[in-house]
N, C-alpha and C positions, 0 to 999 in steps of 0.2 A: 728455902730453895725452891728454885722450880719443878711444880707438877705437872704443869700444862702450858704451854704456850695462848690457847684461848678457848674458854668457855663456851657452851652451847647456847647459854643466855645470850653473849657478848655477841657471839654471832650472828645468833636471832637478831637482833638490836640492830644489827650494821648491814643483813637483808631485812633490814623492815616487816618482821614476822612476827605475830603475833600470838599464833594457833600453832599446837605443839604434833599435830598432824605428820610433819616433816621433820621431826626432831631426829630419829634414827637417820634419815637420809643426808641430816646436814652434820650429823655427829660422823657419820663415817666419810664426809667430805672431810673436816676437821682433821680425822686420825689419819687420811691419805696423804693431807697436807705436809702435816711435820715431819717426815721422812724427807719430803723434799726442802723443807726452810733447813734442816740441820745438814742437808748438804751441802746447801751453801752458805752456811752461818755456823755450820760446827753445832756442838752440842749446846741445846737450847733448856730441855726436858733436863733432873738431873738423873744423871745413870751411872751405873758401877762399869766399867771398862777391865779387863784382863788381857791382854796380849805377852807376845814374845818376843825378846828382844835380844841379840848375839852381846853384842861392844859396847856400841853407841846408845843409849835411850834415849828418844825424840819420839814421844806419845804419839800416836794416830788423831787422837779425837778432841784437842785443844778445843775450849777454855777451859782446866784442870781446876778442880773445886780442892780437891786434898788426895795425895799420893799415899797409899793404902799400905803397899808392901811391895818388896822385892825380893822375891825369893828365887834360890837356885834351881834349875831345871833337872842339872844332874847328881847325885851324891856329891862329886868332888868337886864343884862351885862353889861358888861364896852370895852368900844371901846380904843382903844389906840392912842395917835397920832401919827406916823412914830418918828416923833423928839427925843419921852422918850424912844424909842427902839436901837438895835442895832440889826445886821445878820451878823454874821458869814458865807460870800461870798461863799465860798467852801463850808462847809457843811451844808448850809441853815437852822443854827438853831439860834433861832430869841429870843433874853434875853430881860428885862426891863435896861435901861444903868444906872441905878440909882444900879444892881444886886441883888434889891429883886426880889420874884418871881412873875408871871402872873398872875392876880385874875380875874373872872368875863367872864369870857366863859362860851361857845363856842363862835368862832370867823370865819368871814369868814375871810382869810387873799388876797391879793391880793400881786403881784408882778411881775416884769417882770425878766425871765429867759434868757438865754442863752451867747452868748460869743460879744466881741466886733471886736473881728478879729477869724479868723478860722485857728489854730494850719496846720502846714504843715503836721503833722500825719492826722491826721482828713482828710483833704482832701485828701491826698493820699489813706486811706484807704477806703475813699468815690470812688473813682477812680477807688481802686481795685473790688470793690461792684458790680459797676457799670458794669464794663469789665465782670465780672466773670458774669454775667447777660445776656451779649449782647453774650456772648461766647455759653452759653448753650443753647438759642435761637434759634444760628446761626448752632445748632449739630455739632460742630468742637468737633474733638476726642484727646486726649492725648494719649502718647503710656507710659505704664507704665513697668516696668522692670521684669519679670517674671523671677523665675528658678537662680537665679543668675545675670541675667541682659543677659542673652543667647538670650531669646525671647521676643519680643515685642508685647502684646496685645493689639489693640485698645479698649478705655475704653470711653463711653459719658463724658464731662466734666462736672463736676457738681453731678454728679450721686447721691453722698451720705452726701453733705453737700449745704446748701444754703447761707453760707457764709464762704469767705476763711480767712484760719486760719493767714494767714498773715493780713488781715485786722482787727482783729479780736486783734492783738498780737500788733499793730499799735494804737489801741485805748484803749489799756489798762491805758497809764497814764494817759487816761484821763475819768476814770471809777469813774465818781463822784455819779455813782445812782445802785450801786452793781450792775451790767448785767454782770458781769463777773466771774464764780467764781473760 
């Protein structure tokens, strides 16, 4: 299962860093990162999930690793056993395997989310996240193409987006929780 979307080494590697100087600085680029890759890619890291659910179950936090429990919220509910159920992995929506429907909610549902390995998008895009992070920190400038591409003006990097669109366009297929529209 996944623990990490990408390692400090991995990092280092892909800013061309050598010197462990910066290691705290680029680790907590890293950990600001994956809140936003699982935005828009769902869960990545794996994690235990609990929510509440009335009728219908349809998980919040799709890709569903294994469906934990469903227990009643009130005394006089009906709790389910994992066994008589099924989840539909992908879209984290949760039937009776028998295909009547779910009686006796609300329920708290319990389950563990996220991935067993971590897609080479995902981490690349986690990478890109990351760089683009350490870049506008660092005020390194881009020269953007003015007038035709005649003149070149220095521009802060970063200036009007906080995530880049190539990362962004890298975790589209794997936008299982709408953050993308």
């Amino acid at each position: 299962m996944a623990t990490e979307i990408i390692g400090l080494d991995e990092m280092k590697e892909y800013l061309n860093k050598t010197s462990s100087k910066d290691d705290a600085e680029i680790q907590g680029f890293i950990d600001s990162a994956v809140p936003v890759v699982e935005y828009y890619a769902g869960p990545v890291v794996t994690q235990v999930i609990t929510e509440r659910h009335t009728s219908f179950i349809a998980l919040f936090e799709p890709p569903v690793l294994s469906l934990d429990s469903v227990t009643a919220v009130f005394s006089s509910g009906t709790s389910w056993e994992v066994a008589d159920l099924v989840v539909d992995k992908v879209t984290g929506i949760v039937e009776r395997a028998d295909g009547l429907a779910l009686f006796g909610g609300p329920w708290n549902v319990t389950y563990t989310a996220g991935r067993t390995t971590v897609p080479g998008n995902i981490k690349l895009a986690t990478k890109i996240i990351v760089k683009h992070l350490w870049e506008t920190q660092r005020g390194q400038m881009a020269k953007l193409p003015i007038g035709g591409g005649i003149d070149n003006v220095p521009v802060a990097s970063g200036i009007s987006y906080a995530v880049p669109r190539r990362a962004l366009e890298l975790l589209r297929p794997d936008n299982t929780a709408g953050g993308i529209a």
